[in-house]
N, C-alpha and C positions, 0 to 999 in steps of 0.2 A: 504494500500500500504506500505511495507515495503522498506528504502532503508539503505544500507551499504556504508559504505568507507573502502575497505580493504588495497586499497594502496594509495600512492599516489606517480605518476609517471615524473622523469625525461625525456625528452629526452635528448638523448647524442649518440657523433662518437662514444665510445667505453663503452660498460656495465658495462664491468667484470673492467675494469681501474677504474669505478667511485663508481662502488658496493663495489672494495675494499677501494676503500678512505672513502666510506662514512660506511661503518661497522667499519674502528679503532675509523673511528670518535668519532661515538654514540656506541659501545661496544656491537653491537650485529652482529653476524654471517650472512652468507649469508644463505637464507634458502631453493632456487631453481632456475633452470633456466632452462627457458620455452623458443622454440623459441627465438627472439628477445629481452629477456628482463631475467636480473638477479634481484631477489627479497630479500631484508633481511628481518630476523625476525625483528617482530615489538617489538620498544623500551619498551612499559610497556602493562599487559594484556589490548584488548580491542582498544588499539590504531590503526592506520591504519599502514602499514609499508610499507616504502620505496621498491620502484622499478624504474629501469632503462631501459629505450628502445633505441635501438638500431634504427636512424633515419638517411637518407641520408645527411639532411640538415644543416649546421652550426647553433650556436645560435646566433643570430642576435638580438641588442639593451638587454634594462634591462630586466629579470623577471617582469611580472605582479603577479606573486604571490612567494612567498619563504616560507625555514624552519626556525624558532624559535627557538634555542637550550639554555634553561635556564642551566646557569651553576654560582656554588657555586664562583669559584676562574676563574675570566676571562684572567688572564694573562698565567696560566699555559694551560687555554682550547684554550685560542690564542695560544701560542709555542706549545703545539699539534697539532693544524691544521695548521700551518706552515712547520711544519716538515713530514708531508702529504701529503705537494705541494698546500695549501691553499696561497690566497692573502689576506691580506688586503685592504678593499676597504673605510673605511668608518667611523666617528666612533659620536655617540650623547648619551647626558643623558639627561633626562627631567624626573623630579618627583620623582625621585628616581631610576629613569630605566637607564641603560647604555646599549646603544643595538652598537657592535660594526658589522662590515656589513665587509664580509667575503666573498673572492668566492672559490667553489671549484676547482679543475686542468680542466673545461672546461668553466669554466667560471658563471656557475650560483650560483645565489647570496643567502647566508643565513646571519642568526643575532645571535651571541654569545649573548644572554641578563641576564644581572646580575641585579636582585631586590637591591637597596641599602637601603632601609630604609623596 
């Protein structure tokens, strides 16, 4: 039995609004749009890559799951996602890790994480 993860899918009120936040984001292009849903290229060969769906329903309460975004310099990939339309939501380090907790312009949630040691 073979299985794949090609994408991996938000939903959201508007695609193209959040497919383009989330492409300056991570630096990769949008790559199609199919019916309900705008797709980017995937950030490194191999990886799954972001898509967005188009759903009637608001997002209600936290994410049970979210994206990771490792980055070298957190304050400059903070003031990028700020400038976006990004929130601040959050911020911990334990062990070395600083994962600062982020949301995008509808509300769902990711983590800027910086390796310190």
């Amino acid at each position: 039995m073979e299985i794949h993860l090609p994408h991996i899918v938000m939903d959201c009120a508007d695609p193209e609004r959040l497919a383009a936040f989330w492409s300056d984001l991570v630096g990769v292009p949008i790559k199609t749009r199919w019916r309900q849903y705008v797709i980017l290229e995937p950030t490194e060969d191999g990886a799954p890559a972001l898509a967005f769906q188009r759903v009637g329903e608001a997002k209600t309460g936290k994410n049970r799951a979210h994206v990771d975004l490792t980055v070298a310099d957190l304050g400059a990939a903070t003031r990028h996602a700020l400038t976006l339309g990004a929130l601040v939501i959050d911020e911990s380090t334990e062990d070395g890790v600083t994962a600062r907790v982020m949301a995008d312009p509808e509300g769902n949630e990711f983590c800027l994480v910086r390796l310190t040691s």
